[in-house]
N, C-alpha and C positions, 0 to 999 in steps of 0.2 A: 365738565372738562372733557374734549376729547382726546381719544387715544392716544392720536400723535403726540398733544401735550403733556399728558401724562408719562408717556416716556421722555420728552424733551424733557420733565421736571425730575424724573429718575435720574437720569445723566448728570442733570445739572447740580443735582444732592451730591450726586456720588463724587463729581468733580469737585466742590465747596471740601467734602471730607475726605480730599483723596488719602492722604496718609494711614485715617484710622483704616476705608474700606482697603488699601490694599495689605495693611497688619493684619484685617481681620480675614481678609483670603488667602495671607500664606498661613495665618493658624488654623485656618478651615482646612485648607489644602496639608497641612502636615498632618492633622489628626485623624482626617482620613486616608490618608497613607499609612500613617501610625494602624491602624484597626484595620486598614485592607491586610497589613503583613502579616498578620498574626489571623486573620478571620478567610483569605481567600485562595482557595489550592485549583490546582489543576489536575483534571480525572481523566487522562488519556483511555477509559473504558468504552469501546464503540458503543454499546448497548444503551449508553446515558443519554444515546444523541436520538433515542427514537421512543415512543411512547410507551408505557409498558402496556399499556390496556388495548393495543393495538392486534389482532387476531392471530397473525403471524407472527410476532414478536413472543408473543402468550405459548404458541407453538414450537418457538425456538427455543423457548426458556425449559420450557419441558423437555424438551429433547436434553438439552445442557443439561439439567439434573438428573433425568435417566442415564445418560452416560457422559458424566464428568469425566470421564479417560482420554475424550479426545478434546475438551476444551482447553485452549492455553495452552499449545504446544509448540514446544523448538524441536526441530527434527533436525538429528543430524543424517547426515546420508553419503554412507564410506560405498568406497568404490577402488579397487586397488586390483595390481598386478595380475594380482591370481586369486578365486576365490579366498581362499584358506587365509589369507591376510587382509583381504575385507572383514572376513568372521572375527579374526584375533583382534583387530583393530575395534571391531564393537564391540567385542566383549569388554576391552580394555576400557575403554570409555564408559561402557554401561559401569562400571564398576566405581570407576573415580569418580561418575555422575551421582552414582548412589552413596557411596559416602560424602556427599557435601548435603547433607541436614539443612544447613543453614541457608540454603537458595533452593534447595529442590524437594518439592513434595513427595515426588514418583518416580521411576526409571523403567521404562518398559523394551525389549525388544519380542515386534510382535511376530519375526521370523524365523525366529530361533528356538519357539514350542515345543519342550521335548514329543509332546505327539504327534508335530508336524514331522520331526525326525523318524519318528516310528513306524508312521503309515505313510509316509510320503511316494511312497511307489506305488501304491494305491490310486492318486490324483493321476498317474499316465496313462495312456491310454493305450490299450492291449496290445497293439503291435510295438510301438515302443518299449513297453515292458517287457517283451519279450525275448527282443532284442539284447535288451543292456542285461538281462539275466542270461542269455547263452553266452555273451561273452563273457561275462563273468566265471562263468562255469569253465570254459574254456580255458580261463587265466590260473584254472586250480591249483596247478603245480607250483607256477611261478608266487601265489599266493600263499603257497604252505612255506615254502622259501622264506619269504619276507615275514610272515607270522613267527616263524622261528626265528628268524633272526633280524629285527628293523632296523638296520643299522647300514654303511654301504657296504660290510663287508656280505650282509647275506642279500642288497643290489646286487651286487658286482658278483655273488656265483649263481642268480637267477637270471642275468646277462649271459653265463657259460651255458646253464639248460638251455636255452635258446640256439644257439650255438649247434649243445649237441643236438636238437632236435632239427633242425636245419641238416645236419649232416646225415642222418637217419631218414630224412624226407620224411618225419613226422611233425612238422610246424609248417605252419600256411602263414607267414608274417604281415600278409594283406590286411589284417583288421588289427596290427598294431601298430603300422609306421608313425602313426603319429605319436602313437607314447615312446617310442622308438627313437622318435626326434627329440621328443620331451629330454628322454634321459641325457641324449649327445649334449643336447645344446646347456644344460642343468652341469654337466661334469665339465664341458667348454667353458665357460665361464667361471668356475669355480677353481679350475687347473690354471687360467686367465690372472688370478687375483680378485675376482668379481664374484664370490658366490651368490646366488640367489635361491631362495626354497623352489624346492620342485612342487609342483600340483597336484598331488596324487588324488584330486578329486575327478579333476580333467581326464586324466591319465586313466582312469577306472570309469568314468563313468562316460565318458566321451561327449557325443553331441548333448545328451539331457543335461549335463550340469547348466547348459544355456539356459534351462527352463525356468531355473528358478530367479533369471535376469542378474543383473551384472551390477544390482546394490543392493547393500545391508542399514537396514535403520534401527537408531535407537532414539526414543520417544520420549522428550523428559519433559516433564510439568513444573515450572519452576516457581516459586511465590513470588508473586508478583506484587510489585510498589506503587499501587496508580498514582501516588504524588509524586512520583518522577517522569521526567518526560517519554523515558524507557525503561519502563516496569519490568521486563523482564534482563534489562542490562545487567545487573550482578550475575545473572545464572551464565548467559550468555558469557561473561568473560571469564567465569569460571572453567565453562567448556572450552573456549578457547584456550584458555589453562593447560587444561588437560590435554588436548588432540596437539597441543607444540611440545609436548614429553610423550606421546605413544612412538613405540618403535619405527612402525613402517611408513609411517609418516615424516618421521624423523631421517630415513632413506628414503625417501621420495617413492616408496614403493606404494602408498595407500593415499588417499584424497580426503578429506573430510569436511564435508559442508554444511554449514547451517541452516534452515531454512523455516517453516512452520507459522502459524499466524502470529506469535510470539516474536520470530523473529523480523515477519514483514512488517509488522507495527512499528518496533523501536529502530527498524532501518529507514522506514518512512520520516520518525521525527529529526532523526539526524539528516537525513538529507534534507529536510524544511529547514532544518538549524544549519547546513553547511551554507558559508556564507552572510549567513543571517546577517553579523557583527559589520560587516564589510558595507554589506546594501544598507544596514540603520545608518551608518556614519556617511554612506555615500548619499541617504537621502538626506538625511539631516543639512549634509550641507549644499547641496542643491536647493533646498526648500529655505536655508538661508539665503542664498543666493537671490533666487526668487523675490523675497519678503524686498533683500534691496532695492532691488530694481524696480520695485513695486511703489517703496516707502520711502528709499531714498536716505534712510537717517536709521539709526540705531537705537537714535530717541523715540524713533513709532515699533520697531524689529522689538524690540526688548518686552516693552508691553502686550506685543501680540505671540511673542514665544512664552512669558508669563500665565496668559491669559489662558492658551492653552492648554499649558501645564495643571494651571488649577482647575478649569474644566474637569483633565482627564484624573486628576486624584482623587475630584468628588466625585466624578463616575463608576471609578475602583473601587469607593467607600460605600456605595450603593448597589456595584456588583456582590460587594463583601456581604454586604446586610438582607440584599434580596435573595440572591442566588447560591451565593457560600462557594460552591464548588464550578470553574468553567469547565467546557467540555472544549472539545478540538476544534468544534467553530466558534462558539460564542468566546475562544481563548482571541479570537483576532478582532475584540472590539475595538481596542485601543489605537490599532491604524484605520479602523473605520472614522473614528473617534475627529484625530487630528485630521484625516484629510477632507473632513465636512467640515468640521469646525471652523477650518481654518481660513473657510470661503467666509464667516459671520466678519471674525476678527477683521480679517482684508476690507472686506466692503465696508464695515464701521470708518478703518483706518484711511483709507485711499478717500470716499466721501467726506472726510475732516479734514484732510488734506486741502481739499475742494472748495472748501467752506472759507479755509485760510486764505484760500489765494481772494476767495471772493468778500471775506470780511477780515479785518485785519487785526482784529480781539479776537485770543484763543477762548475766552472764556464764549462769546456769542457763535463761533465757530462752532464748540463743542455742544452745546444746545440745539442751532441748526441742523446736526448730524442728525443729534438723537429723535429731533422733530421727523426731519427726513426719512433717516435709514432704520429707524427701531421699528416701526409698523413693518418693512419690510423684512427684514429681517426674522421678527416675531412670525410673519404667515412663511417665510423659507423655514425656518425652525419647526413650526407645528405641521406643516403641510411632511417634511422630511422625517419627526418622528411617528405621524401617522402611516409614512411609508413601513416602518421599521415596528412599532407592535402592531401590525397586520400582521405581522405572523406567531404573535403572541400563542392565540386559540389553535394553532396549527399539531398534529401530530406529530410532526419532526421538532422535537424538542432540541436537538443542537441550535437551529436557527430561529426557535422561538425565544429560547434564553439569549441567543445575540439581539434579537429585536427589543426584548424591552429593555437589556443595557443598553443597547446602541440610540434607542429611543427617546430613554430617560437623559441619554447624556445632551441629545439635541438641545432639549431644554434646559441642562443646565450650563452647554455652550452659549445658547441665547441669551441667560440669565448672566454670566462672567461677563459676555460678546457688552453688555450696557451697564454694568456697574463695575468691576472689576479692570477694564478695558478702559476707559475714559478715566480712573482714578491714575491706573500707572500712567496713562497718557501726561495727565495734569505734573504726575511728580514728573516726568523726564524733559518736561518744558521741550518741546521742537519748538523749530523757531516756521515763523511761518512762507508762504512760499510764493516764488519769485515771475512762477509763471501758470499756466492754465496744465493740470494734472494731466488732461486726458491726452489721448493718442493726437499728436495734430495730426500726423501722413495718415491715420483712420477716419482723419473726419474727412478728407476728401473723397472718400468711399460710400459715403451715406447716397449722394445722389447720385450715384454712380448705380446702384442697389435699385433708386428709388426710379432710375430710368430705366432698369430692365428687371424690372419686380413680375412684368409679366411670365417673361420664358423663366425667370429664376422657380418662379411658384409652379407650372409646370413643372419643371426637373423635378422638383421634391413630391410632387403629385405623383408622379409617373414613381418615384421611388419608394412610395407610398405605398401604393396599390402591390407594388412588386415586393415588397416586405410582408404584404396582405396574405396575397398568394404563398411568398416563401414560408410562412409560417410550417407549414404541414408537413417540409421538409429540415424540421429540424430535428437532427438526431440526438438521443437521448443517452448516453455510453453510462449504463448501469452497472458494469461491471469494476469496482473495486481496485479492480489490479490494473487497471491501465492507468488511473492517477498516479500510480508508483513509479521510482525510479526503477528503467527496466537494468539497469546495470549494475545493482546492487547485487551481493552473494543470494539472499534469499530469492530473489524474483529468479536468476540465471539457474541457480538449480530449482524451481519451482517448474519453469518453463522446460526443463530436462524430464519432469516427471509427472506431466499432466495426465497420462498413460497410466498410473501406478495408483491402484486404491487407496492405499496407505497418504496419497498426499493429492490425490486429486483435487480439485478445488469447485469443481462441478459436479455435484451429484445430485440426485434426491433424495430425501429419508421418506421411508414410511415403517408405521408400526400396525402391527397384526395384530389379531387374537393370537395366536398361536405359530407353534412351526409347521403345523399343518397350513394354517391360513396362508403363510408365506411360500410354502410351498406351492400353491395354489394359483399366487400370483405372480410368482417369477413367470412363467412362460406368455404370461400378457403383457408383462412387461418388456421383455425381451423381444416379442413379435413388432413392438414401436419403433419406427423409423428411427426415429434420434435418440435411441438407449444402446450403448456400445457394450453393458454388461450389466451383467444384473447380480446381488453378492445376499447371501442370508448368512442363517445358520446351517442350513441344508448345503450351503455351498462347503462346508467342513468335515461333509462324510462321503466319502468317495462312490461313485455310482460303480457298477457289473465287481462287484466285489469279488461275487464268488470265482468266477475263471482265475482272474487275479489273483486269489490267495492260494487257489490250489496252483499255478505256478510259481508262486515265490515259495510255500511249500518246499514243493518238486528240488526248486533250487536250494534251499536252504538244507532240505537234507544231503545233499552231495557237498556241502560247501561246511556246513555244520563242523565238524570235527577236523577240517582244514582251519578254519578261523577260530577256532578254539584258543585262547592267550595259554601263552606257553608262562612258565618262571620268568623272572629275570636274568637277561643275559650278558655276558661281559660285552662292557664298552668295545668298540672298534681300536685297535692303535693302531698307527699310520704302517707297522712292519704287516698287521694281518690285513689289511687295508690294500698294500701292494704283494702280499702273496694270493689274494682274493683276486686283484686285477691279473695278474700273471698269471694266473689257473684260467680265468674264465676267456684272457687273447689266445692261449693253448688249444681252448674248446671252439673259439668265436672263426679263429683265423684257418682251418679245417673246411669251414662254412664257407668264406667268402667265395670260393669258386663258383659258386650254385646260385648267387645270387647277382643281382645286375649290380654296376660299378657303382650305382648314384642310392645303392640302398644305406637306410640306416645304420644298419648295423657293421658296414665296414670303418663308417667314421667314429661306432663306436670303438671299434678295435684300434682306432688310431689314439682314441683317448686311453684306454687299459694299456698304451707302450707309453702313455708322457705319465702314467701315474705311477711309475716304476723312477722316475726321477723327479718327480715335486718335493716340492721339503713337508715336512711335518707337519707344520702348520696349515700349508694348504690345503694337507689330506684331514687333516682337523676339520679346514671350513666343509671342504667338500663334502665330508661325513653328516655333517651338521644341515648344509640344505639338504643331500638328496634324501634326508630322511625326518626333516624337521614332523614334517604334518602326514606322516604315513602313520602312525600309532591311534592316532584321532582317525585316519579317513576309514583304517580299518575296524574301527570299534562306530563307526559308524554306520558299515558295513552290516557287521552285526545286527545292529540294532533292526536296520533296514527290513534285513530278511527275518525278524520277528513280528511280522507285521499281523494283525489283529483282527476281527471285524470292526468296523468303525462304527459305531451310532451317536445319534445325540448325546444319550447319555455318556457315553465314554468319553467324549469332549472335555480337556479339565475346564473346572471352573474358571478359571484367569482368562481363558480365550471365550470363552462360551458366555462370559459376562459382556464381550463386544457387541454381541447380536440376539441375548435373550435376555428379560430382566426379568427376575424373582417371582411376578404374577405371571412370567407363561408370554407375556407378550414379546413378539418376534420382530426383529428390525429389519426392514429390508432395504439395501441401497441401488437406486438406480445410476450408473455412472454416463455423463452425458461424452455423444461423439465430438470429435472434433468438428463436427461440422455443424455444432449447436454451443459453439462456445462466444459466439457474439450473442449483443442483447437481443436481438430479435431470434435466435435460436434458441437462449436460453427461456426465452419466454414460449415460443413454442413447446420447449422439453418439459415444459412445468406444467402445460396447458394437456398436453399429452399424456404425461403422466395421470394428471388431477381426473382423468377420463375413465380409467382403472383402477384411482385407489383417491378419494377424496382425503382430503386432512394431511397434506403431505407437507413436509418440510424440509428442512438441507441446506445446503450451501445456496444451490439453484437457486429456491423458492426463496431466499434472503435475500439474495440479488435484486431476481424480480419484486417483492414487494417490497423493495426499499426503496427502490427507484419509483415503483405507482405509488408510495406514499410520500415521497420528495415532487414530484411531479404535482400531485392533487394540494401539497401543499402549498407550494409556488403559486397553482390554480389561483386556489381562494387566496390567498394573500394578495394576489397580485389585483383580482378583482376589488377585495376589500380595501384597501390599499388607494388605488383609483377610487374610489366612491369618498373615502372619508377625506381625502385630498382634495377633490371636488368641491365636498360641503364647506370644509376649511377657506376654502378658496373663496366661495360661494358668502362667507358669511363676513370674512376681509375684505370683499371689494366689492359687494353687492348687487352686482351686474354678471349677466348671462354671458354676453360680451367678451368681459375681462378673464372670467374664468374660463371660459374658450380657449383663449388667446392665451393662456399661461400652460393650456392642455394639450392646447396642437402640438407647439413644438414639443410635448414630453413625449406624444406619441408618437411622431416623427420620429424621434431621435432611438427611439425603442424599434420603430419598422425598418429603420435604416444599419442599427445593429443588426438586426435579421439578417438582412443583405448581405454583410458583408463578412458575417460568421459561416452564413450557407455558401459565398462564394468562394472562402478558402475553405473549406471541407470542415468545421471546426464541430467537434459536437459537445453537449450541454453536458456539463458530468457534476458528480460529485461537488467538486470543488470548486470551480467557478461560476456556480447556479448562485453562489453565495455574491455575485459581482450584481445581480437583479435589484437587491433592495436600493445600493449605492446608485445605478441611473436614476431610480424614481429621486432619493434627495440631493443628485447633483443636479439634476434636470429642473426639478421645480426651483431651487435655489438660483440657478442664472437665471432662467426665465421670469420669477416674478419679479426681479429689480427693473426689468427695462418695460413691462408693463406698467407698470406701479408708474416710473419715473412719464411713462406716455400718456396714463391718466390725469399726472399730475401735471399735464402741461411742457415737458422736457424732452422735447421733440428726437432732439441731437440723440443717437443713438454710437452709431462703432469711435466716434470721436472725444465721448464724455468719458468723466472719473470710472463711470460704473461698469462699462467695456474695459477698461483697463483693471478695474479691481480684477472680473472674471475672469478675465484672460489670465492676469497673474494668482489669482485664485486656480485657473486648471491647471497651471505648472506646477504649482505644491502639490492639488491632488495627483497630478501624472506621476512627478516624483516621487514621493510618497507611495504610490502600487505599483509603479513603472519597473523598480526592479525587481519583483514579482516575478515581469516577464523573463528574466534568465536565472532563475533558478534552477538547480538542476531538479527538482521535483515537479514532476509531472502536471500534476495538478494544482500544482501553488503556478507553474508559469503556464496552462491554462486560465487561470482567474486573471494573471496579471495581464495575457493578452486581450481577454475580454473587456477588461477593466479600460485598458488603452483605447479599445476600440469605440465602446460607448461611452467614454469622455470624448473621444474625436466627433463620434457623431451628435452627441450633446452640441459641443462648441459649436458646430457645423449651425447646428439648427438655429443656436441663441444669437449669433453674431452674423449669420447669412439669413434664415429663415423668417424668424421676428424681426429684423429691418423693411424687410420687402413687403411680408404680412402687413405690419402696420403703414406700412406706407400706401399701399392696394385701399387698406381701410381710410384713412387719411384723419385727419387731427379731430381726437377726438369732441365729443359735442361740449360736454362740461369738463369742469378739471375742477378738482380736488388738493388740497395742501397737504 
């Protein structure tokens, strides 16, 4: 018996018993849904999606266990008014961060070091240190003032020194107007109704406080849930928790943003999931739609939404049993799933249709199908899952776990597509039909095709060769963060901080022997074009030490016994408050002769006459800002001018664990420039680096070799893939010929997406590299029906059932990933637009290309049943 028969006698079983076989597909179909529930999770873990025995990945992993501090992090990153409320703001945060146990492993702020505090005047650089120490020195009086007394009552009588030394012509006021302003505009506003804290970091320390840049981080590692779609989503809204109860946040004086790889993960899946709900039900009923106009009856729509159904549960049940756990690609089988499938189901459906109008017994109808369209369908099914475990052997294991589900499901749509398929058909009795299924306004296109088959084969030659060509111009966008929504919180402050070590997203690692080693190779590093900074351990002990300590010395001893903390002193009240102001307009207002109209200090004198009438409360607020963060800046102060010699050793452990581990080996980071932050730069910085210091890894090197391992993968897959497609092809239809003839147009249709991905600038990324495997089984799926049907003698091509299945076959698959294309995630409507593009150019080839081909060839020699 042959094949055809033997499937014409499947069908014809299945039909006799329609009842039991479709009881016994929705209990097949429930029980592996039953057992998917309970057996199949989802691992939003990137690392699952790539091989572990992979050389780079072996090198990442190491890295991740030598220093687990930076893996899995949400960075917040405050940024507020005035320093000193950035600070308070992460502290406060740091704190609520760390008592939530139950979401958060760690809490770290790595700028706030007490030995960062200690020696920090040590990192300036000698003329600037020098600088901010004589002005300090210079400020001594007005600093003994305010040590005695922090409050504005002993402001407001280090405002009158001023004053009198202005009237004595012993004050040069030139290198204070700006604190000068500080204080005006701080007591204007607070005499206003509008206190706000004064800066007394600004205020003292003048241009340097700029140095230390204008954000504060705090770094939390939060336990993460990979069976949630956003593992770190509990930490995360606990932070947000928190930062809508801190104070200055609360007055809009402070910012606080999320950011870190933790947070661009679970910002990534919500934006893949906004909308989701919307575009399921808008495809759903498109692709109903579709099936109508296709089928015509509810009686064929029902069995082929069935059909699919079961399909796609036994394919869950087999995801469940093979695989256990999906990763981020192999989670999007299921729309692979239906929109292949759904071309089996069609063409079964639409060619019975066909049958009907041509025999007017459903039962001889249904037989005819399965004589006709099962062989076809059987080499669409295996030729489509050979496309799909070609990537099985691959090292990208996200798309190799999609391939053998997506693989296994072909054949068990193929398998549903001829028993399952024909039974519901049987129970829903259509009635049969009244006129000729196929396109009639298409069938007058065949010879329309078949008269200009010359120039038409041309065009697509000529687009051929030019796809040939475009090939080498295809861009390859390795970089991670551009499939992201760039308007999400994470990405916008990410892009604010690519500048900043702490969040850079470009760097390289390498590990040393030693701090010597590293020491060694910082300056080869640094001498590379595209390295904008180079960070160790050595980067944490300040270099020309000695000048520098012997002038903070110098200063410290003059300043020593000024800064010295006095007792406690009595609060301010609003009556010593406005006798403080009265005393020091007495001193201030003496002065103003001597100075120009537009200086500072006359508008503060206009402030010391309104604070002789504000009420109580105001001199309350006032009190309160201009002196909130003086007590901290000056024990700061302190601190400062004890500065140390720095050495490795002196480094505490907590900081000195970022760049040295416990054997002595030394981490060093290379930061890339901005102008190696595309893939072809970053692959140069890696290539440059690797030239100085072999075995490197980092963000960089992940980049790059994920992309040459996604690339090499696609390679062989794509080759393998073609070959065993071939043989399939090769061993269903026996001839050189046929197999030809079902390959050109696949390869068309692939040179011709070339075309027209490189004509709109579109490059290959991440996420729509995953739309390759779906050409190869949409592509041989249309193509081998109208071969098959020209082997067997069925001339009629854009006019017949089988033109029309396809066509309405590409509307469900269009539907189906069409709303892909407006997604707001980046790379989800990447894929959807490629997706669209190489089903256009499929269609293009199957319904214009194989018309004209076979028509050039002309009616074949023998024909086949």
């Amino acid at each position: 018996m042959t094949l055809p028969s033997l499937l014409a006698a499947l069908v014809e079983r299945c039909r006799r018993a329609a009842a039991a076989v479709v009881l016994a597909g929705a209990v097949l179909g429930g029980l592996g849904g039953w057992y998917a529930s309970g057996h199949l999770g989802v691992s939003t873990d990137t690392d699952r999606m790539f091989s572990a025995s992979l050389p780079w990945r072996q090198r990442a992993d190491a890295l991740a266990r030598d220093f687990p501090q930076f893996q899995d992090l949400l960075v917040a990153v405050i940024d507020a008014r005035i320093p000193e409320e950035a600070d308070a703001t992460a502290a406060s945060l740091a704190a609520a961060m760390a008592a939530d146990t139950a979401h958060v492993r760690s809490v770290r702020r790595p700028d706030s070091a007490p030995y960062l505090h200690r020696e920090g005047l040590l990192f300036l650089d000698q003329k600037t240190l020098q600088s901010l120490l004589d002005r300090t020195v210079d400020a001594q009086p007005f600093l003994g003032q305010l040590v005695a007394d922090p409050s504005a009552r002993g402001l407001l009588a280090t405002l009158g020194l001023i004053g009198l030394g202005v009237q004595h012509g012993d004050a040069d006021l030139s290198g204070f107007r700006a604190a000068l302003t500080g204080f005006h505009t701080a007591m204007a506003e607070a005499l206003a109704g509008h206190p706000q804290p004064l800066s007394w970091q600004n205020l003292l320390s003048g241009p340097v406080s700029d140095l230390a840049g204008k954000y504060k981080f705090v770094l939390v590692q939060p336990k993460l849930d990979y069976g949630s779609l956003q593992p770190g989503g509990a930490a995360t809204a606990d932070m947000r928790t928190a930062i809508r109860g801190l104070e200055f946040v609360k007055s809009g004086d402070a910012r606080v943003r999320i950011t870190g790889s933790v947070a661009l993960a679970d910002e990534e899946f919500a934006t893949v999931a906004q909308g989701a709900v919307a575009g399921l039900i808008g495809s759903v009923l498109l692709i109903t739609l579709w099936l109508f106009l296709a089928l015509r009856t509810w009686r064929l729509i029902l069995p082929v939404l069935g059909t699919l159904a079961l399909g796609l549960l036994l394919t869950v049940f087999f995801a469940a049993a093979a695989v256990g756990t999906l990763n981020l690609i192999s989670v999007g089988f299921g729309v692979l799933f239906v929109g292949i499938a759904v071309d089996f189901a069609i063409q079964f459906s639409v060619r019975y249709r066909e049958q009907r109008f041509e025999a007017a017994q459903a039962e001889a109808a249904m037989a005819e199908t399965g004589r006709r369209v099962g062989v076809q369908i059987l080499v669409a099914a295996a030729a489509t899952a050979a496309g799909f475990l070609a990537f099985v052997p691959t090292d990208f294991s996200g798309v190799a776990e999609l391939g053998l589900i997506a693989g296994f499901g072909m054949l068990v749509a193929f398998a549903c597509t001829l028993t399952f398929l024909p039974a519901a058909i049987a129970l829903c009795r259509p009635r049969g039909e009244a006129a000729e299924v196929g396109f009639a306004w298409a069938a007058r296109l065949d010879p329309v095709i078949a008269r200009h088959r010359r120039p038409l084969l041309g065009i697509f030659a000529v687009l051929a060769l030019a796809g040939v060509g475009l090939t080498f111009a295809l861009r390859f966008d390795s970089d991670p963060l551009h499939t992201k929504n760039p308007d999400t919180e994470a990405m916008r402050t990410l892009r604010d901080l690519f500048d900043d070590p702490v969040t850079n997203p470009y760097s390289v690692d390498i590990l040393t022997q030693d701090a010597a080693a590293a020491a060694a190779l910082t300056p080869k590093l640094e001498a590379l074009p595209l390295v904008a900074q180079v960070l160790s351990i050595n980067s944490l002990v300040p270099k020309d030490q000695g000048p520098k300590l012997a002038a903070i010395a110098d200063a410290n001893s003059i300043l020593a016994v000024t800064l010295a903390p006095h007792g406690p002193v009595a609060p301010a009240t609003p009556a010593d408050i406005r006798m403080a102001a009265a005393t020091a307009d007495g001193q201030i207002e003496p002065a103003l002769a001597k100075l120009p109209k537009d200086a500072p200090l006359a508008l503060i004198a206009g402030d010391l006459r309104a604070v002789a009438k504000a009420p109580d409360a105001i001199l309350v607020g006032m009190d309160h800002a201009l002196t909130r963060f003086l007590p901290v800046q000056l024990a700061q102060l302190r601190t400062a001018l004890s500065a140390e010699p720095a050495t490795i050793a002196t480094i505490p452990e907590d900081l000195k664990r970022d760049w040295l581990l416990p054997d002595g080996r030394a981490r060093v980071q290379a930061m890339a420039k901005s102008t190696a932050r595309d893939s072809r730069g970053l692959q140069a910085l890696v290539q440059e680096v690797a030239t100085v210091a072999p075995n490197v890894g980092g963000s960089a090197v992940t980049i790059v070799a994920t992309a040459r391992t996604i690339v090499d993968a696609f390679r062989t897959a794509a080759v393998g893939a073609f070959v065993a497609i071939a043989l399939i092809l090769f061993v269903a239809l026996r001839r050189a010929l046929d197999v030809g003839l079902v390959l050109a147009p696949l390869s068309l249709s692939a040179l011709m997406t070339v075309v027209a991905i490189v004509a709109i600038g579109m490059p290959i990324n991440f996420a729509n590299i995953i739309a390759l495997p779906l050409l190869l089984g949409v592509g041989v799926s249309f193509n081998i029906y109208f071969v098959m049907n020209w082997r067997a003698g069925r001339p009629r091509m854009l006019g017949s059932a089988t033109a029309r299945a396809v066509m309405f076959s590409a509307l469900t698959t269009g539907s189906a990933f069409g709303s892909l294309a407006l997604s707001a995630h980046p790379g989800t409507a990447s894929m959807g637009k490629l997706l669209l593009i190489s089903l256009g150019c499929t269609l293009v080839a199957t319904l214009v290309f194989i018309p004209a081909l076979l028509s050039a060839i002309g009616p074949p020699r023998t024909t086949r049943g």
